[in-house]
BAFI-3210 file (N, C-alpha, C; in Angstrom, 3 decimals, decimal comma, padded with zeros to 6 digits):
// residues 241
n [1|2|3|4|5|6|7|8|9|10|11|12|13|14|15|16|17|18|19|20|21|22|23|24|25|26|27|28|29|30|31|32|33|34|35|36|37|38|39|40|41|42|43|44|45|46|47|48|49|50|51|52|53|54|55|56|57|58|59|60|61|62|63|64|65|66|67|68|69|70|71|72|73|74|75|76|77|78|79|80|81|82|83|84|85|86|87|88|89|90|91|92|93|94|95|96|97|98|99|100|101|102|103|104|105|106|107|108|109|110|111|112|113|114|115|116|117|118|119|120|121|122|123|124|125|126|127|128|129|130|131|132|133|134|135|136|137|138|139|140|141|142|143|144|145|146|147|148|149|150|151|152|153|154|155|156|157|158|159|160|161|162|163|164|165|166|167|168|169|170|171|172|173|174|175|176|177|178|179|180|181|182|183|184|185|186|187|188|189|190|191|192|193|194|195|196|197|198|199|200|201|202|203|204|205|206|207|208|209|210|211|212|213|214|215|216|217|218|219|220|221|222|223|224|225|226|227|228|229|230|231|232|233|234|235|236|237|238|239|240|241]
n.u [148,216|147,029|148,044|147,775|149,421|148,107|149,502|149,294|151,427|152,933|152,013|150,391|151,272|149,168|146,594|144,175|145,973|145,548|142,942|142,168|143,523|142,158|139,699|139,749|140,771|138,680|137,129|138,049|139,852|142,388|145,630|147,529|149,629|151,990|154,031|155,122|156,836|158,077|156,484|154,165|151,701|151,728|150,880|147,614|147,469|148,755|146,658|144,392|145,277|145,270|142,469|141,927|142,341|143,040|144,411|147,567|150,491|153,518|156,761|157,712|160,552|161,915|164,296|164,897|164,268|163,317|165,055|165,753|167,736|170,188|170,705|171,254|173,334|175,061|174,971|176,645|178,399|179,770|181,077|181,352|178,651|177,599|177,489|175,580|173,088|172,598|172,234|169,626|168,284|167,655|166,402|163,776|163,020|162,548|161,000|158,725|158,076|157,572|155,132|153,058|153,084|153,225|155,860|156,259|156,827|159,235|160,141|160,994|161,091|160,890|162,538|164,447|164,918|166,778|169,056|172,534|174,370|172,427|170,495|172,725|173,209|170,261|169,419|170,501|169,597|166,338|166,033|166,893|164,493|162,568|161,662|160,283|159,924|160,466|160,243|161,160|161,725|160,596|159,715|157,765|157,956|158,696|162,030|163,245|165,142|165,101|163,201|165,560|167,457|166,220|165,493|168,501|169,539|167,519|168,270|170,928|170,286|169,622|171,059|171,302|168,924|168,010|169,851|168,900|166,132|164,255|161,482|160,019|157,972|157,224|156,384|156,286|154,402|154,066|155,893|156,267|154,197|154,398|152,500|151,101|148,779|145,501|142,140|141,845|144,622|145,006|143,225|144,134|146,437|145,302|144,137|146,080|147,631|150,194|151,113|151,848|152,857|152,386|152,891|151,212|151,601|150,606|149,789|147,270|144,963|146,956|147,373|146,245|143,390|140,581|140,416|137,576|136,929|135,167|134,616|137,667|137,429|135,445|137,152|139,054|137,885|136,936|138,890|139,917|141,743|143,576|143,608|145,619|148,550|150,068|151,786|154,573|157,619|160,389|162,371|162,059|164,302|165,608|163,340|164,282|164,826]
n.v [-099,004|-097,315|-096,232|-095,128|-093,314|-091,514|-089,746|-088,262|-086,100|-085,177|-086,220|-086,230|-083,909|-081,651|-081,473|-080,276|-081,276|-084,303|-084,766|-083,899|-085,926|-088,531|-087,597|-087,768|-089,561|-091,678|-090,798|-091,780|-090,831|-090,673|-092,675|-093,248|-092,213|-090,165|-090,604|-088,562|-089,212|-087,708|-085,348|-083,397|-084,018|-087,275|-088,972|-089,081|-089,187|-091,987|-093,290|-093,161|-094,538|-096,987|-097,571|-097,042|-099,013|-099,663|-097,440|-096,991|-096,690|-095,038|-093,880|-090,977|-089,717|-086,895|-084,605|-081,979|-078,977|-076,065|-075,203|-076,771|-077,051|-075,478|-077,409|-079,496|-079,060|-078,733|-081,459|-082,934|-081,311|-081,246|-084,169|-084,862|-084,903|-087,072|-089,725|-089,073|-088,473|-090,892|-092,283|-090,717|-091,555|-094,249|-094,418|-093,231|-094,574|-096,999|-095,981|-095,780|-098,813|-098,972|-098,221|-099,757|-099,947|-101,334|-102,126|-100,633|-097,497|-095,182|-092,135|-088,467|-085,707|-082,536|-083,781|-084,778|-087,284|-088,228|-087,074|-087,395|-088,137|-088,712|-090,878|-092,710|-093,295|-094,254|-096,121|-098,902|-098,976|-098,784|-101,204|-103,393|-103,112|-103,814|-102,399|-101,476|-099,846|-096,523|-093,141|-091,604|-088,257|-087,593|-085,743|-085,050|-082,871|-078,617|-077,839|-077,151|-075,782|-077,434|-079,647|-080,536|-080,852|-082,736|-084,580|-086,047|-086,947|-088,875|-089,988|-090,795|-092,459|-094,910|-097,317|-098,799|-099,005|-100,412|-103,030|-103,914|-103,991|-102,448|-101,040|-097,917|-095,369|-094,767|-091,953|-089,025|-086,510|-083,322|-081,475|-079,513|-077,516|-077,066|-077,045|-075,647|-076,840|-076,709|-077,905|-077,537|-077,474|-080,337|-081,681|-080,933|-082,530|-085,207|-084,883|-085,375|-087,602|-089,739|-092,694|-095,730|-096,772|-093,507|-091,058|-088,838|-086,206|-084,330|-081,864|-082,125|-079,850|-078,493|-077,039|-074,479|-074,681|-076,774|-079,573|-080,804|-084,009|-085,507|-084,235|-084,950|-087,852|-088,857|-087,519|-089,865|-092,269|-091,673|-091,343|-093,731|-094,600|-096,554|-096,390|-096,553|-098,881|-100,606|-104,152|-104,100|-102,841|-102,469|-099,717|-097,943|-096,465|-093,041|-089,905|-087,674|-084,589]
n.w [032,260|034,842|038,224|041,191|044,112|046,356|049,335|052,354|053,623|057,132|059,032|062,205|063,213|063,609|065,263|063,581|060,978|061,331|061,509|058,659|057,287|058,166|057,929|054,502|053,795|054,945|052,799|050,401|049,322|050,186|050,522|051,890|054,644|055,987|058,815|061,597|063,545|066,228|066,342|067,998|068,600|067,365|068,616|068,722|065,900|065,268|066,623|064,868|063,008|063,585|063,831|061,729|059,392|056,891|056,310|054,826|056,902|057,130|057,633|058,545|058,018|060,151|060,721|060,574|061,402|060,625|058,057|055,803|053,895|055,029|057,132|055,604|054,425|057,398|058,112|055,206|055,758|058,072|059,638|062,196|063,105|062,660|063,496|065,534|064,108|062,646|065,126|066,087|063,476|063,818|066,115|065,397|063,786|065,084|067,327|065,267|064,910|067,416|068,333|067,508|064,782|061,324|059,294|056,288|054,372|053,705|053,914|053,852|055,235|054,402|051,958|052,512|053,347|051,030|050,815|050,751|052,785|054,610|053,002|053,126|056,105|056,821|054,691|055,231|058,303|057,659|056,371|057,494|059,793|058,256|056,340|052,601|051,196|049,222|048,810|045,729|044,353|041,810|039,515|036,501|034,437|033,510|033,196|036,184|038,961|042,206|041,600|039,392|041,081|043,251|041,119|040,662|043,098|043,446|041,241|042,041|044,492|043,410|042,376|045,181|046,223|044,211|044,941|047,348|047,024|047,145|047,013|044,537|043,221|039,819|039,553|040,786|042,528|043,593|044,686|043,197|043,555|046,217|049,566|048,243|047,138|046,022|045,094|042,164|041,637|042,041|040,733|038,195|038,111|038,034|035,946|034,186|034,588|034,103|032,557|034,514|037,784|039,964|042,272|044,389|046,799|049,522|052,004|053,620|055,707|056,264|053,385|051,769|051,362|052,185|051,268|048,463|048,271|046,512|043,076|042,855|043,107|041,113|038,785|038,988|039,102|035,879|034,659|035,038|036,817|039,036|042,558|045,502|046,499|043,845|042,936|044,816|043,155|041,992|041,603|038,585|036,225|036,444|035,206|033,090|033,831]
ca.u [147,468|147,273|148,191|148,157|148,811|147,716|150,187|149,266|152,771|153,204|150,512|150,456|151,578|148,858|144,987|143,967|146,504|145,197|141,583|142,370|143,939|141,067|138,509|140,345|140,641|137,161|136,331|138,230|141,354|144,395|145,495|148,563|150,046|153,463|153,744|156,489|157,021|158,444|155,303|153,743|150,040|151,571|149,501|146,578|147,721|148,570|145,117|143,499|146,146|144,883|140,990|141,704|143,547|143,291|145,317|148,864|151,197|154,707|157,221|157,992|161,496|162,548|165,884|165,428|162,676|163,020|166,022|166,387|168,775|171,221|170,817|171,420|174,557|176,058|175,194|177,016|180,550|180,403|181,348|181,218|177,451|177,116|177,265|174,175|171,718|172,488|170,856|168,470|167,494|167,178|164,996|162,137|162,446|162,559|159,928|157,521|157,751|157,221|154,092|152,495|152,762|153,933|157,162|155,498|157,410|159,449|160,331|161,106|160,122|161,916|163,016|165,781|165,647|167,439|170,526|173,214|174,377|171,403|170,200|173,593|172,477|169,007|168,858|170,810|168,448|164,912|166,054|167,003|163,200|161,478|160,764|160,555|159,602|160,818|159,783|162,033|161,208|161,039|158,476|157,735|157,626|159,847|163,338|163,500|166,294|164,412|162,823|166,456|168,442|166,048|165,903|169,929|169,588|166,878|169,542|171,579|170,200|168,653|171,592|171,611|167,848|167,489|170,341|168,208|164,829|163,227|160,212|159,339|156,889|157,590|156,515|156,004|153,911|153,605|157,283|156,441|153,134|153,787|151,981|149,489|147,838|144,312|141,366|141,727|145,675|144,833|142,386|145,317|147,451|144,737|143,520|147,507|148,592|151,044|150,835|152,559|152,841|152,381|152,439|150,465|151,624|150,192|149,720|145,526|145,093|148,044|147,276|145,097|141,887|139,728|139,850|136,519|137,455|134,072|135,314|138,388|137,229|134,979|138,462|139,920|136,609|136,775|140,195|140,147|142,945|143,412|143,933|146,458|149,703|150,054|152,260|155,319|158,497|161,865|162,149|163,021|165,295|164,543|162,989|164,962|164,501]
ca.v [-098,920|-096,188|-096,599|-093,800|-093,199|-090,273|-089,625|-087,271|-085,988|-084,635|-087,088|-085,502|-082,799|-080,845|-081,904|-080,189|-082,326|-085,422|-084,826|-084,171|-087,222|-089,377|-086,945|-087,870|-091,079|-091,696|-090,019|-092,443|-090,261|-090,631|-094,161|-093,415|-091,032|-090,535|-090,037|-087,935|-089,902|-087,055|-084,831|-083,361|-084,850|-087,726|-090,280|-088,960|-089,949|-093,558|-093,988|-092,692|-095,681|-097,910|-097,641|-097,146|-100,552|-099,687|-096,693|-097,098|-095,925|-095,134|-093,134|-089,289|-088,781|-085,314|-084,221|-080,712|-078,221|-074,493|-074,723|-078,290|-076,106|-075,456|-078,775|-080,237|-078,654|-079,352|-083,138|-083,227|-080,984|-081,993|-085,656|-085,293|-085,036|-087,818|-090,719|-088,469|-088,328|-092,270|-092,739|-090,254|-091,705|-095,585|-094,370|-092,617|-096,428|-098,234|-095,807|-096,223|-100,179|-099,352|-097,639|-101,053|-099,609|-102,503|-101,704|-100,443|-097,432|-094,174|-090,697|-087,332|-084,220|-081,457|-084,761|-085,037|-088,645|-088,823|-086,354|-088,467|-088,544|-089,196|-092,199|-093,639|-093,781|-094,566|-097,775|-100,217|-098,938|-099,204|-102,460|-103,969|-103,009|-104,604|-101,360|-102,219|-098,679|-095,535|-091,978|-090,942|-087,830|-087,725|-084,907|-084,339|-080,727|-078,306|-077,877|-076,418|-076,303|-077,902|-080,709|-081,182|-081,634|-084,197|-085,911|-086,120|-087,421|-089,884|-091,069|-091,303|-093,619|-095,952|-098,251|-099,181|-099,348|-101,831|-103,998|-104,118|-104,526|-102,015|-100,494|-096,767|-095,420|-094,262|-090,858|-088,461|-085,290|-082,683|-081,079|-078,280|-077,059|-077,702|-075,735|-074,678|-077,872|-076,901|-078,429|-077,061|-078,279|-081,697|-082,197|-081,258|-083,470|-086,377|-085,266|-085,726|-088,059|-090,538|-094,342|-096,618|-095,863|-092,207|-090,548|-087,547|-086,186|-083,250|-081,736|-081,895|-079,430|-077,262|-076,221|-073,025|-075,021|-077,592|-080,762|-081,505|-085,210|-085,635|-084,171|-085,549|-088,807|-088,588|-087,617|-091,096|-092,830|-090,938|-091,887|-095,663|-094,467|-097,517|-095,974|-097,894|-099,028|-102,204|-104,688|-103,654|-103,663|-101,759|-098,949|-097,621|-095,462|-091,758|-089,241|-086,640|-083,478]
ca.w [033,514|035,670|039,319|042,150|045,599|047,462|050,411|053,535|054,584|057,979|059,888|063,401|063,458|064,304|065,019|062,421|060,023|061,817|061,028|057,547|057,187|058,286|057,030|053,361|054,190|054,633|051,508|049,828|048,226|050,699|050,941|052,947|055,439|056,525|060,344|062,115|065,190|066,860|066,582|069,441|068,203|067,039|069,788|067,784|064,441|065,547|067,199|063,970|061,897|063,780|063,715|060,153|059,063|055,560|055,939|055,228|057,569|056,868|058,379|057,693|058,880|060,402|060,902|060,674|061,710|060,192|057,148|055,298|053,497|056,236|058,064|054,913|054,083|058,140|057,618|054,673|056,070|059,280|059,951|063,361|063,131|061,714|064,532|066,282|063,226|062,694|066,986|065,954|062,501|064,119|067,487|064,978|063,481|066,676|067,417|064,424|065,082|068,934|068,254|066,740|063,003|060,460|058,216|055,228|053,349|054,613|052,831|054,282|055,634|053,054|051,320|053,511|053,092|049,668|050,927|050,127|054,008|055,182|052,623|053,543|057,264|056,981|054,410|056,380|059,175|057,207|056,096|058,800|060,360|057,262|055,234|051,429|050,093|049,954|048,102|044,880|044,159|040,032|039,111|035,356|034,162|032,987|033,692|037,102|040,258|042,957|040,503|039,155|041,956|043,424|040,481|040,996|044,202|043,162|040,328|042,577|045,360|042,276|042,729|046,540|046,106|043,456|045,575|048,511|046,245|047,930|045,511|044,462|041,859|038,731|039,017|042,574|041,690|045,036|044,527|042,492|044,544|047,566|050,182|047,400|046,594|045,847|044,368|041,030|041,355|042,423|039,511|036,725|038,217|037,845|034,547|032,796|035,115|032,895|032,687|035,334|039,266|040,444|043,736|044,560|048,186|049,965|053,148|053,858|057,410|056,136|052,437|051,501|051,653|052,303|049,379|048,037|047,605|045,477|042,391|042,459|043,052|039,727|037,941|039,199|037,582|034,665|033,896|035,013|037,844|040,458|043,664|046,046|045,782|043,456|043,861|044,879|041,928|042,019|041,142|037,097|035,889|036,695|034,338|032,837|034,726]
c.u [148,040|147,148|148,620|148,249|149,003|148,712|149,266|150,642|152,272|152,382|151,198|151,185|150,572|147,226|144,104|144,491|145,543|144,005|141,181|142,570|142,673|139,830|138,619|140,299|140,125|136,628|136,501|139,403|142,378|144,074|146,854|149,054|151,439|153,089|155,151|155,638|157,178|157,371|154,557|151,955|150,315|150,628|148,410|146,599|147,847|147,265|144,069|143,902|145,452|143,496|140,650|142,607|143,540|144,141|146,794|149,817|152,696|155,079|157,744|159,150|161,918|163,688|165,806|163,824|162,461|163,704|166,684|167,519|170,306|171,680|171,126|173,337|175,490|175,748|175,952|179,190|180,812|180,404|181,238|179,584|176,432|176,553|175,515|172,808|172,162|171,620|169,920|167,475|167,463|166,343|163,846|162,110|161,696|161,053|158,319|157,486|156,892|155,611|152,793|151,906|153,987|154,717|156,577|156,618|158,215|159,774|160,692|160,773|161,544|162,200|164,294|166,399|166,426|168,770|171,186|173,548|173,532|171,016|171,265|173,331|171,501|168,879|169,231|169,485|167,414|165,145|165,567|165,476|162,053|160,742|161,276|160,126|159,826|160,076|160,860|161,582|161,644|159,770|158,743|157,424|158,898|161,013|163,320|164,858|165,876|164,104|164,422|167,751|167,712|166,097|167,458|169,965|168,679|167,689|170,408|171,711|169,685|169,620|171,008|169,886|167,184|168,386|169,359|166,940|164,221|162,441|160,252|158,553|157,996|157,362|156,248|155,503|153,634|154,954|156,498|155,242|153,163|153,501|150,344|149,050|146,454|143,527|141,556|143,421|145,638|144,489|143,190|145,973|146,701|144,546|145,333|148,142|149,066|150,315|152,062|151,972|153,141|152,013|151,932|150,679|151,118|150,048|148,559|145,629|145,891|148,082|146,177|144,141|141,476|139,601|138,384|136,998|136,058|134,482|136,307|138,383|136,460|136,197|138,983|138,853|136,903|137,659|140,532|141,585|142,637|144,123|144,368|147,471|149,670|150,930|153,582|156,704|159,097|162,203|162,774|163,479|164,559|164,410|164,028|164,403|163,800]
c.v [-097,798|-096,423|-095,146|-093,829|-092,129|-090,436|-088,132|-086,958|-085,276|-085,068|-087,172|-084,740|-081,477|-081,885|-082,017|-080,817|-083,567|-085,797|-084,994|-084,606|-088,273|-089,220|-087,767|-089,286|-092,150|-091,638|-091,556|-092,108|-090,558|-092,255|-094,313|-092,436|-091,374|-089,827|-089,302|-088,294|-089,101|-086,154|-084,704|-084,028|-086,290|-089,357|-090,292|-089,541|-091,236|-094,143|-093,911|-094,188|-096,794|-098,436|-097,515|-098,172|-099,924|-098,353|-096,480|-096,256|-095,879|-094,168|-091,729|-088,869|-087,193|-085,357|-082,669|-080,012|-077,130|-074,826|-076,103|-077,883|-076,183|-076,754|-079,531|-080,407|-079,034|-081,002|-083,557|-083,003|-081,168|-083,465|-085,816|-085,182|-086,151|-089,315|-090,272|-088,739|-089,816|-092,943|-092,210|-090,950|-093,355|-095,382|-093,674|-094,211|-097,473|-097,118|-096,356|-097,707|-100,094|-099,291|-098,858|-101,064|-101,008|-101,731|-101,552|-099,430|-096,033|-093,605|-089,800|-085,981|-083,339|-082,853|-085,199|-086,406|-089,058|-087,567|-087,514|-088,804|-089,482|-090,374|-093,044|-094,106|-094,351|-095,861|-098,528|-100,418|-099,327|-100,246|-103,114|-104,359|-103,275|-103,867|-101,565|-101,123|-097,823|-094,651|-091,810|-089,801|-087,766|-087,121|-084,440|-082,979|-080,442|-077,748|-076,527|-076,633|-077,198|-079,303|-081,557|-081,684|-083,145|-085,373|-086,000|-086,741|-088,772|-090,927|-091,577|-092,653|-095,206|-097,696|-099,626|-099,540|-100,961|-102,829|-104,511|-104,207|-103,834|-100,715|-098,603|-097,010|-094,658|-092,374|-090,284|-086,944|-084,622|-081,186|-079,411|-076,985|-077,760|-076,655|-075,202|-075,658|-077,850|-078,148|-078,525|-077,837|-079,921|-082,396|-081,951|-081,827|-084,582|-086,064|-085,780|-086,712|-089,392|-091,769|-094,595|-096,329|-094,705|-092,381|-089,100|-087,215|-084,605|-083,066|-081,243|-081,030|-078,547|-076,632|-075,436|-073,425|-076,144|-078,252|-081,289|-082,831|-085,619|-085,482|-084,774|-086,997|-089,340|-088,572|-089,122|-091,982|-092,529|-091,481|-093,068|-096,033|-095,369|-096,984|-097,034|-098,357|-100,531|-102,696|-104,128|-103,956|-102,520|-100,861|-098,361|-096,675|-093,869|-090,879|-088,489|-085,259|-082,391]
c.w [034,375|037,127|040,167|043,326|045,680|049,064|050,798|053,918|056,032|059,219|061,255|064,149|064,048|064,369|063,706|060,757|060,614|061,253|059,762|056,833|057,114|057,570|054,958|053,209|053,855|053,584|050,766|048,957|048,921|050,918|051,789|053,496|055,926|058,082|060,937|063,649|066,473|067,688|067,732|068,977|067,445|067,371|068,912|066,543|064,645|066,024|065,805|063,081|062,665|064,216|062,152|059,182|057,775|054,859|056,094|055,709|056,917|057,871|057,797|058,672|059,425|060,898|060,794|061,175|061,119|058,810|056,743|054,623|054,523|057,048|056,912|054,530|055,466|057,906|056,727|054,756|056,901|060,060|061,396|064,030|062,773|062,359|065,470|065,287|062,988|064,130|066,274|064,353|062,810|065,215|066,278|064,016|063,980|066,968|066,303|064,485|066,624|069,488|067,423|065,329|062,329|059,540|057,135|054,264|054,427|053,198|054,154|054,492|055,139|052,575|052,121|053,413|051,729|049,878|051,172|051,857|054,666|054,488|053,092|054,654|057,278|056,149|055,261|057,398|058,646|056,785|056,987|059,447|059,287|056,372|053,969|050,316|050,560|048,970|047,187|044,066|042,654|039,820|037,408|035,558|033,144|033,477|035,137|038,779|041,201|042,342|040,018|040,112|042,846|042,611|040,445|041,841|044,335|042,408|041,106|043,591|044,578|042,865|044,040|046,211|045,432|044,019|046,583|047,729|047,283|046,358|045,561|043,216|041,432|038,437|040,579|042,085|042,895|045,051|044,504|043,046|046,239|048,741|049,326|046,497|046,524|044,627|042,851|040,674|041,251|040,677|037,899|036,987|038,022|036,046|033,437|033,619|034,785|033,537|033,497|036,915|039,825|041,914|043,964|046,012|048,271|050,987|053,523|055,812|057,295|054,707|052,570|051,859|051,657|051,139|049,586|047,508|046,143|044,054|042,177|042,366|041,536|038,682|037,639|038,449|036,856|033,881|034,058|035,555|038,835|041,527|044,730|045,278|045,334|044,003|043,666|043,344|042,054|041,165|039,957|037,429|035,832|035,404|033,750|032,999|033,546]
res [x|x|x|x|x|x|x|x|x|x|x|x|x|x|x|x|x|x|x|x|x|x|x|x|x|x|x|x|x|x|x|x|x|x|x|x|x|x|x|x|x|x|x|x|x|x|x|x|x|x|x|x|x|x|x|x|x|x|x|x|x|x|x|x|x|x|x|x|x|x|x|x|x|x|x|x|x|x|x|x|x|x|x|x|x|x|x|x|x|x|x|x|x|x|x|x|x|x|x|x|x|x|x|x|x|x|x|x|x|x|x|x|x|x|x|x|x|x|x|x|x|x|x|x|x|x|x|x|x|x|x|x|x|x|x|x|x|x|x|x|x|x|x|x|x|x|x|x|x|x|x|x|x|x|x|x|x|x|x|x|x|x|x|x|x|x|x|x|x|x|x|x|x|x|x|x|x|x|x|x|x|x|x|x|x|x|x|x|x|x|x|x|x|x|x|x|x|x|x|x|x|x|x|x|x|x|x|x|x|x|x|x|x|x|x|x|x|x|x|x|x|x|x|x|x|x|x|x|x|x|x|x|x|x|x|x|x|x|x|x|x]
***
């Protein structure tokens, strides 16, 4: 059985994300959006989550804005940074509860959430606030840097994950295009896309163009793809890069 969700990352961030979101939505292809709390449009995005019950919200941490790179690397050598991004990574919590969104799943903006610092801060926290899923990024392909250090970082958090029984899918497909998720991309990632639970994330409002959900919706027929996340189950052992 084939199982997919469609993620929106970056849900309000701009209008134009926002719209894209709902627009998609609607169609019938995105079944969940991550929200960055912070976001200067993010009012918009919560009003949209919540005229649209059936679209799951989660949370899209940020911690950095220009150079996940750089911010990645002081989080990791400077310890005295470390008490600050722990406030800051429980208020976009305390926020996404405040905002009357239900504990559903979180991930990261650049992935940020699986730097080893940072997952150390942040489970306790998403526990704690009743979140029971996170993102691991584990992209088939072929052997590339990017691809293999998350899956590293995915291996890595597997542990702490399956203690706390909090769920991912089996596969996360967005990595390797990201930015240049067209139509034509979309639709090879449905036509090979393996058996178990996959995630398909993208950024609708900020790639090259406009998704014809039509087509791709036909794909998901075609192939006897159940859209939506089943039921939740802890997450396997990661791919080999």
């Amino acid at each position: 059985m084939k199982h997919l969700i469609v993620t929106a990352d970056d849900f309000g961030r701009s209008p134009a994300v926002n719209a894209a979101v709902e627009r998609l939505h609607c169609a019938g292809l995105v079944t969940q959006a991550s929200l960055m709390v912070r976001a200067a449009h993010a009012a918009e995005a919560v009003a949209i989550a919540h005229r649209q019950p059936a679209l799951r919200t989660g949370l899209h941490l940020t911690l950095c804005d220009h150079d996940p790179a750089r911010a990645g690397l002081r989080y990791f050598f400077r310890r005295k940074t470390h008490a600050a991004l722990a406030v800051e990574i429980a208020a976009q919590f305390t926020r996404f509860r405040a905002l009357g969104l239900a504990p559903t799943y979180w991930d990261g903006h650049a992935h940020l959430h699986l730097h080893p610092t940072i997952f150390r801060l942040t489970l306790p926290i998403a526990h704690a606030h009743g979140f029971r899923a996170t993102r691991l990024v584990r992209e088939p392909g072929p052997p590339a840097l990017l691809p293999w250090i998350f899956q590293a970082l995915s291996r890595r958090a597997l542990p702490a994950l399956r203690g706390l029984g909090i769920a991912g899918t089996d596969h996360v497909f967005g990595l390797r295009a990201t930015g240049r998720v067209t139509g034509a991309v979309f639709a090879r990632l449905l036509e090979q896309l393996p058996e178990g639970t996959s995630e398909i994330y993208f950024h609708p409002g900020a790639e090259p163009a406009a998704l014809d959900p039509a087509p791709l919706l036909e794909i998901v027929r075609r192939r006897g793809i159940q859209l939506g996340a089943p039921p939740a189950k802890t997450p396997s052992a990661p791919l080999r890069a």
